[in-house]
C-alpha positions as CSV (number, residue, x, y, z in Angstrom):
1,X,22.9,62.8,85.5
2,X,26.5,62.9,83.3
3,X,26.0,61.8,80.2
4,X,27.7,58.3,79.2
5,X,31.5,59.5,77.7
6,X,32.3,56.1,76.4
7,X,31.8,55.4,72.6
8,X,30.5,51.7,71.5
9,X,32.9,50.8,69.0
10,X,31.6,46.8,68.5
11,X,30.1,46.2,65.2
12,X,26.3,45.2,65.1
13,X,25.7,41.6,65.6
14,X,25.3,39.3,62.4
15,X,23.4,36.2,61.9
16,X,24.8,32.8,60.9
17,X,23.9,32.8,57.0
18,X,25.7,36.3,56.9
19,X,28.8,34.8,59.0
20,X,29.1,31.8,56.8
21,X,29.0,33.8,53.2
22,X,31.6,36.4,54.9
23,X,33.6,33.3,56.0
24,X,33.5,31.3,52.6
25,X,33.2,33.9,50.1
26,X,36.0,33.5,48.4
27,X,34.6,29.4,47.6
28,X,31.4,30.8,46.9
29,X,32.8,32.7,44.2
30,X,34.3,30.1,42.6
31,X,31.5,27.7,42.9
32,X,29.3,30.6,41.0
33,X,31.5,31.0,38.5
34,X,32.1,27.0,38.0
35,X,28.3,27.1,37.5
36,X,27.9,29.6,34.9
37,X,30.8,28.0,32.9
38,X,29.1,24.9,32.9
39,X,25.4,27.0,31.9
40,X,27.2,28.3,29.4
41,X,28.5,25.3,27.7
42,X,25.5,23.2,28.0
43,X,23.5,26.4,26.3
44,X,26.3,26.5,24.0
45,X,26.1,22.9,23.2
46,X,22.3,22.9,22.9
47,X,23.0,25.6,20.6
48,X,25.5,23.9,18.2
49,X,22.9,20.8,18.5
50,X,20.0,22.8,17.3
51,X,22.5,23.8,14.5
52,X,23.5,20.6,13.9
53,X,19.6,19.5,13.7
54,X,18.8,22.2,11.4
55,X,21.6,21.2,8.9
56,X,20.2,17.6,8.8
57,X,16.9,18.5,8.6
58,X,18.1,21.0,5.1
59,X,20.0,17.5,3.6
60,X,16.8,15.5,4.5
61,X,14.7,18.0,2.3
62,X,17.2,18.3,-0.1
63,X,17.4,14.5,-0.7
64,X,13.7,14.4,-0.5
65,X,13.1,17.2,-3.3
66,X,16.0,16.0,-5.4
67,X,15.7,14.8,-9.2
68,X,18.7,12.6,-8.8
69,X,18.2,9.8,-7.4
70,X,16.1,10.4,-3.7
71,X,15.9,6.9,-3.0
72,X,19.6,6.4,-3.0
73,X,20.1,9.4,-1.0
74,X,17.6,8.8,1.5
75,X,18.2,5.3,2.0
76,X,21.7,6.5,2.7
77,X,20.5,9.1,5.7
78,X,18.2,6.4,7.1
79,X,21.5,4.4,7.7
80,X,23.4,6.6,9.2
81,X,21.0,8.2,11.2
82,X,19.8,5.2,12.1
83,X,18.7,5.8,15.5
84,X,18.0,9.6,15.2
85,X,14.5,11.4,14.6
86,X,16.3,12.0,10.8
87,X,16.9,9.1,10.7
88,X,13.2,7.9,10.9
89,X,11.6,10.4,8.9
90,X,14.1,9.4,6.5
91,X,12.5,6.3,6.2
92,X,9.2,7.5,6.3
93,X,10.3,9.5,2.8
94,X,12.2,6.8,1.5
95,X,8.6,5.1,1.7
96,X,7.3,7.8,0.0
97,X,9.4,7.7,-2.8
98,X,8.9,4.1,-3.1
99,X,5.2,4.5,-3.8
100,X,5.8,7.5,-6.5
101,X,7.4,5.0,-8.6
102,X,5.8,4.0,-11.5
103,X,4.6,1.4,-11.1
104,X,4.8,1.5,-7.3
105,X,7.5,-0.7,-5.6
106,X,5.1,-2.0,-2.5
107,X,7.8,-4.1,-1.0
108,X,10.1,-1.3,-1.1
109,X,8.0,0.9,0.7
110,X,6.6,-2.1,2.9
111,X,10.3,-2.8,4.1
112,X,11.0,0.8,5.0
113,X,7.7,1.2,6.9
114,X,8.3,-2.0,8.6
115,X,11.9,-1.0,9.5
116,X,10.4,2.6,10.8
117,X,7.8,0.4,12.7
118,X,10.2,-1.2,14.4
119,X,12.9,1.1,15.1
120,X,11.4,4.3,16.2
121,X,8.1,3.7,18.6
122,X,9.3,7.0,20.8
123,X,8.8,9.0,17.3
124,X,6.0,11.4,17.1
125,X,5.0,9.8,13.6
126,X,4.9,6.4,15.0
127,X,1.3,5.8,14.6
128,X,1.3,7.8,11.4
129,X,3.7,5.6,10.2
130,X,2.1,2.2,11.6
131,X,-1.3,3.6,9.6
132,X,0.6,4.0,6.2
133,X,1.8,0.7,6.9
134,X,-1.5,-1.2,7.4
135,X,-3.2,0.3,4.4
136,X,0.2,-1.2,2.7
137,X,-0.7,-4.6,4.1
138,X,-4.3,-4.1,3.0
139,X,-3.4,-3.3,-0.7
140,X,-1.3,-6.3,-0.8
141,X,-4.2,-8.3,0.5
142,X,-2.5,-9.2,3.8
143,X,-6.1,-8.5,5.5
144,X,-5.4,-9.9,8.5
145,X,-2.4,-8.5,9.4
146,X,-3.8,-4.8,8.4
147,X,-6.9,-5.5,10.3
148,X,-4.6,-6.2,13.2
149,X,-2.9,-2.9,12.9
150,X,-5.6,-1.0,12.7
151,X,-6.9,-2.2,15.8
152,X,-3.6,-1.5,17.5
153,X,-3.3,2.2,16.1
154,X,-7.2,3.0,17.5
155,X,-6.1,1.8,21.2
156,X,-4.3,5.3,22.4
157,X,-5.6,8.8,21.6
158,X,-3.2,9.8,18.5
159,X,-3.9,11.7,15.3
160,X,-4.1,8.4,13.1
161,X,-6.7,6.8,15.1
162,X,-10.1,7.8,13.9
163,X,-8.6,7.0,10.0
164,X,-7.8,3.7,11.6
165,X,-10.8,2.6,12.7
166,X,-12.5,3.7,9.5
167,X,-10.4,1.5,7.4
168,X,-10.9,-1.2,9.7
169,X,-14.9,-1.2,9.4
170,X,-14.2,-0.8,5.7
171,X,-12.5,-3.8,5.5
172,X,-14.6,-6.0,8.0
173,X,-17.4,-4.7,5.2
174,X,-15.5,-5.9,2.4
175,X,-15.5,-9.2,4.3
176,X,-19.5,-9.3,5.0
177,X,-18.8,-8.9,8.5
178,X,-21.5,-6.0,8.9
179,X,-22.2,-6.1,12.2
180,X,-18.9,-5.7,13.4
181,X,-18.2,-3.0,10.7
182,X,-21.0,-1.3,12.7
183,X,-19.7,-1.2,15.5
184,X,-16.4,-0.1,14.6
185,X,-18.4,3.0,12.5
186,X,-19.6,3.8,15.8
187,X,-16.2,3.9,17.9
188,X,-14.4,5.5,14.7
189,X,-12.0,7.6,16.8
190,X,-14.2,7.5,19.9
191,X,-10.2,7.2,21.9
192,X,-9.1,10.6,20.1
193,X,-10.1,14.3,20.3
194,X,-9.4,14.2,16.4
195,X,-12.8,11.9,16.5
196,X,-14.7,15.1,14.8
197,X,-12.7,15.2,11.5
198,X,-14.0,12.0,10.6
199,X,-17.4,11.8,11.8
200,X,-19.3,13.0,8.9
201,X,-17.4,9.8,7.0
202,X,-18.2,7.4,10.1
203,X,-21.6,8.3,10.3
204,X,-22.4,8.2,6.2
205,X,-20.9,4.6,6.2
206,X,-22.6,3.8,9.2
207,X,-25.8,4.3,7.8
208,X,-25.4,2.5,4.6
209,X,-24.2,-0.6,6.6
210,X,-27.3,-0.3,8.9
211,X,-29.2,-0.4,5.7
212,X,-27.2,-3.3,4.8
213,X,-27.8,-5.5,7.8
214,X,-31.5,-4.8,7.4
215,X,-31.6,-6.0,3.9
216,X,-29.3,-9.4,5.0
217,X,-32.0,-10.2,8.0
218,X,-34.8,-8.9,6.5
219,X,-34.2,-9.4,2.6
220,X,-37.3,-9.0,0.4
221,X,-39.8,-11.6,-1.2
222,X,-38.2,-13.3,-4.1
223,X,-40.3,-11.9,-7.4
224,X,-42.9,-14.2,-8.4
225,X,-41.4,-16.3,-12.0
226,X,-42.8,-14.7,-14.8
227,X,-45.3,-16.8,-17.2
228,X,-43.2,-18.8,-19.5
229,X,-44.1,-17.5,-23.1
230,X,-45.4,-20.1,-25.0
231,X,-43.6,-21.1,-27.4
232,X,-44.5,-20.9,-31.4
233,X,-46.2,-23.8,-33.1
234,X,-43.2,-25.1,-34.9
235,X,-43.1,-24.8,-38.6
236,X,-44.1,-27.6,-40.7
237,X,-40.7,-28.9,-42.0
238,X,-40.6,-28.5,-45.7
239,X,-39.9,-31.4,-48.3
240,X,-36.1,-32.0,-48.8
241,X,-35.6,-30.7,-52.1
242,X,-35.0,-33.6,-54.6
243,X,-32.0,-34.4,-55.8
244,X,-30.5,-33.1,-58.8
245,X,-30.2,-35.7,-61.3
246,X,-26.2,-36.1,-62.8
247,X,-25.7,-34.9,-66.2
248,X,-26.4,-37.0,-69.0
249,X,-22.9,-39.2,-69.2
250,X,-21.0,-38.3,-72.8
251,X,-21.0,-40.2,-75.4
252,X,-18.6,-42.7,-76.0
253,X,-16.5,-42.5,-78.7
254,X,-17.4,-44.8,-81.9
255,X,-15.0,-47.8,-82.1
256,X,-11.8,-47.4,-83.7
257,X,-12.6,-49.0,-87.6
258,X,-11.1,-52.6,-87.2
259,X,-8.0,-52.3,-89.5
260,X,-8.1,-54.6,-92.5
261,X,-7.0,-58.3,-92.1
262,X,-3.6,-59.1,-94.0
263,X,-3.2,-60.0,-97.1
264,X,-3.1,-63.8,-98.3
265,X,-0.2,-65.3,-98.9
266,X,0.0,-66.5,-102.3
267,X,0.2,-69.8,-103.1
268,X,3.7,-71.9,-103.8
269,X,4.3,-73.0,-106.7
270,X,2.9,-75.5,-108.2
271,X,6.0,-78.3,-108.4
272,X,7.3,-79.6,-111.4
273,X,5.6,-82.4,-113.0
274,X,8.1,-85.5,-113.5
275,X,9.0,-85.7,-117.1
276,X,8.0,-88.9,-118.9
277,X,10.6,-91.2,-120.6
């Protein structure tokens, strides 16, 4: 057999993917390089934002640790970072600084906390924040509206929770209402896995308010009245004393010596006898 004299010149065969990128290369470029423009700005952006983040967080401390006025600084940062992360731990400062005061401006820091409250429930301090503002309430003897707090901070699993529950059993306790401070003793953080920082407190004040309960139920036999002491003979009353007598009255004077009468007149004449013719 001759051997086969003709050369195959055709190029292997290639598959689609490989036909379409040597079709469209040149727009495949382009897309690729489009892409790692915009990479580069968004990384570039992120990085100027972290900058940016960094430099606000320095003025927050700054205002914070200042000896010149930190309330009027702060208060200034809360407003205009008002709906920023600064912005709300600006408040939570500004708070702060209210309660450092001497004496402590409560509604100051109650207005801020409220305002933090409010504004920022996406913040991670939220709940650290709604805490600081139900002891707040409490202090001010708004009972009610802290107990109501504290029962919505022990709801979801969050670092505040098992501190919130505490205070709320403390203050059903202050309000006699034992039984219900026991159970909120018992389900002190039971919601959070930060539950075992506070159970030593929970269990303590669980135990005196079980001792408590048994003593309002059960409470012991009144103590038999002592003997009434008899009481001394009275004393015979003694005489009243006699009166003194008044001192002997002075004497009088002696009468004044009657002056002597007045002399007589003398007599008149005696008239002329008529003389005889």
């Amino acid at each position: 057999m001759e051997p086969n004299s003709e050369i195959n010149t055709e190029l292997p065969s290639v598959n689609p993917l490989e036909a379409f990128f040597e079709k469209n290369w040149k727009t495949l470029s382009c897309v690729i390089l489009a892409l790692i423009i915009i990479l580069g700005f968004v990384f570039f952006s992120k990085a100027l934002k972290q900058t940016k983040l960094q430099e606000d967080g320095e003025e927050l401390v700054s205002a914070s640790l200042s000896n010149d006025s930190p309330i009027t600084k702060l208060d200034k940062i809360s407003k205009d970072k008002e709906k920023t992360k600064i912005g709300g731990n600006a408040l939570l400062l500004l708070a702060n600084k209210h309660l450092e005061n001497n004496p402590p401006d409560l509604d100051g820091a109650k207005t801020a906390l409220t305002k933090f409250a409010s504004s920022f429930t996406d913040s991670p301090l939220y709940y650290d924040g709604l805490f600081a503002l139900a002891t707040l309430h409490e202090e001010l003897g708004n009972n009610k509206k802290a107990a109501e707090l504290y029962k919505k901070i022990n709801a979801p699993e969050n670092s505040a929770s098992p501190a919130s529950a505490i205070r709320l059993a403390d203050l059903l306790y202050k309000e006699g209402k034992y039984n219900d401070a026991s159970e909120a003793y018992v389900n002190a953080g039971i919601t959070s896995s930060f539950a075992s920082v506070f159970s030593e407190i929970a269990r303590s004040k669980l135990s005196s308010t079980e001792e408590k309960i048994a003593l309002t139920e059960n409470p012991p036999p009144s103590p038999e009245p002592e003997p009434k002491a008899e009481e001394p003979t009275p004393k015979a009353e003694e005489p009243t004393p006699k009166a003194e007598e008044p001192a002997p009255k002075a004497e009088e004077p002696a009468p004044k010596a009657e002056e002597p009468a007045p002399k007589a007149e003398e007599p008149a004449p005696k008239a002329e006898e008529p003389v005889s013719e």
